[in-house]
LUMTORLO-537334 format. One record per residue (C-alpha): residue number from 0; residue in three letters; chain; x, y, z. Coordinates in Angstrom, 1 decimal. Layout:
N
+-----+-----+-------+--------+--------+--------+
:   n : res : chain :      u :      v :      w :
+-----+-----+-------+--------+--------+--------+
: NUM : ALA :     A :      X :      Y :      Z :
...
+-----+-----+-------+--------+--------+--------+
! end
This chain:
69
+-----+-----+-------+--------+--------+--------+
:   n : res : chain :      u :      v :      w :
+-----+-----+-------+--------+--------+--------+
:   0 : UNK :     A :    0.0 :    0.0 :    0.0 :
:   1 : UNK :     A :    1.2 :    3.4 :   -1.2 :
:   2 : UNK :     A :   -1.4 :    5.9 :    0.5 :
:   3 : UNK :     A :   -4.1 :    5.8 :    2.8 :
:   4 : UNK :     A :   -6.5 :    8.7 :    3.0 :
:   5 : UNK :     A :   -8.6 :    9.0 :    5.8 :
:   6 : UNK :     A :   -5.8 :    8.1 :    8.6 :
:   7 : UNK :     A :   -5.2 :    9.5 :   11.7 :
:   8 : UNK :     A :   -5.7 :   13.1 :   12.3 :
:   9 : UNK :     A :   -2.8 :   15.5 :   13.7 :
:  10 : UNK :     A :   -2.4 :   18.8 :   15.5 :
:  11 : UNK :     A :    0.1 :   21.4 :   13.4 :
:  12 : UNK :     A :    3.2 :   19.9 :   15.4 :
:  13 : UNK :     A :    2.3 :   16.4 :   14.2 :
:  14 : UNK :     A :    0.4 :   15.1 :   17.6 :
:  15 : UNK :     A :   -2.2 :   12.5 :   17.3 :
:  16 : UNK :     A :   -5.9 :   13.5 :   17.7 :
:  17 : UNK :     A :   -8.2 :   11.5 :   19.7 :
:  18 : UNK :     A :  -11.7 :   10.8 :   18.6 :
:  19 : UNK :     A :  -12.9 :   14.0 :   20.4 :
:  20 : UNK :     A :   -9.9 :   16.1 :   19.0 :
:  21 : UNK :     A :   -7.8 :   16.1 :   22.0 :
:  22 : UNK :     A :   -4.1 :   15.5 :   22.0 :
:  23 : UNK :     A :   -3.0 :   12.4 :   22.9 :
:  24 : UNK :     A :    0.8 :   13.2 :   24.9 :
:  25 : UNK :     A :    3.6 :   12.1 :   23.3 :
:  26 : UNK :     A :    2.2 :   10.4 :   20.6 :
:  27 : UNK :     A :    3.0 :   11.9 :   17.2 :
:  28 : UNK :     A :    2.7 :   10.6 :   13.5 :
:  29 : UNK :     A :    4.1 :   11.6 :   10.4 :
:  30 : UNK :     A :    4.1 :   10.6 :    6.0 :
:  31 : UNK :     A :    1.4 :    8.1 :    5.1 :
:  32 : UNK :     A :    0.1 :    7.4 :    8.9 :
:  33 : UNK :     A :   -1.8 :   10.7 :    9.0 :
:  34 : UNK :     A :   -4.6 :   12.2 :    7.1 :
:  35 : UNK :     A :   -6.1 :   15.2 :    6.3 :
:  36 : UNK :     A :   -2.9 :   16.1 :    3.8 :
:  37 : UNK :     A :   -4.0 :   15.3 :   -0.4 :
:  38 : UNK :     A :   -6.3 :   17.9 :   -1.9 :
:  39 : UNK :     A :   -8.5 :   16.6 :   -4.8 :
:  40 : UNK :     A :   -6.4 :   13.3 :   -4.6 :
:  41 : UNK :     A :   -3.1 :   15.0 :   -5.6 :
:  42 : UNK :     A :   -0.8 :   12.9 :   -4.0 :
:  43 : UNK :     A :    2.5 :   14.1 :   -5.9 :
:  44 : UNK :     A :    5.4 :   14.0 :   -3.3 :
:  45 : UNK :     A :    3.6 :   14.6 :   -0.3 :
:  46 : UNK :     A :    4.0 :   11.6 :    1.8 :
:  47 : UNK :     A :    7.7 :   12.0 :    2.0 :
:  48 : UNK :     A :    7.4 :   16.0 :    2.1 :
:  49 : UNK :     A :    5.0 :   15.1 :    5.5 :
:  50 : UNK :     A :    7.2 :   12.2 :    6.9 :
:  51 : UNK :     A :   10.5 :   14.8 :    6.6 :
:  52 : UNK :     A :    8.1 :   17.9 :    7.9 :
:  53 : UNK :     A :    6.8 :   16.2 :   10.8 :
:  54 : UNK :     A :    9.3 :   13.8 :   12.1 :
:  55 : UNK :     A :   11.4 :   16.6 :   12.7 :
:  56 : UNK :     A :    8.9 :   18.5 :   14.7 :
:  57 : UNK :     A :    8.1 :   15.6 :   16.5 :
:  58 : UNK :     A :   12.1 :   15.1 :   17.2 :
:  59 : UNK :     A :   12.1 :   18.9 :   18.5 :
:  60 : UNK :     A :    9.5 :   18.5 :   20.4 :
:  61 : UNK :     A :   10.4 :   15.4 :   22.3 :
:  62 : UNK :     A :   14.0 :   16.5 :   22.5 :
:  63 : UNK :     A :   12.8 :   19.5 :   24.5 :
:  64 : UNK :     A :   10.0 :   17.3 :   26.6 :
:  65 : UNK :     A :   13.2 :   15.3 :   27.4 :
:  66 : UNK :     A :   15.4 :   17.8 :   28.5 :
:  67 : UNK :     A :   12.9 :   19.9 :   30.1 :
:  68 : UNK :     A :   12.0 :   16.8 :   32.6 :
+-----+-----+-------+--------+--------+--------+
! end
């Protein structure tokens, strides 16, 4: 399987969204895992573009979780 639309939704810093829109802590997902990201079924190169994007902002953000605790 290539894509899946319809996955799991995410908050801008890649956090996963319960099924009542509320974070879940320190659970993040990024590239084909989450939805909510192809436009008219465009898929182009944004699976990779998202996995890059938002494993990085999930790596900043633990890194500071970690460092803060």
């Amino acid at each position: 399987m290539t894509f899946g639309f319809g996955r799991t939704a995410i908050a801008p810093k890649g956090e996963i969204l319960d099924t009542y829109d509320k974070l879940i802590p320190l659970l993040y997902a990024a590239g084909n895992s989450t939805g909510g990201f192809f436009y008219n079924n465009c898929l182009g190169g944004t699976g990779l573009t998202n996995a890059l994007v938002f494993v990085r902002i999930a790596a900043e953000t633990v890194f500071k979780y970690i460092y803060a605790h």
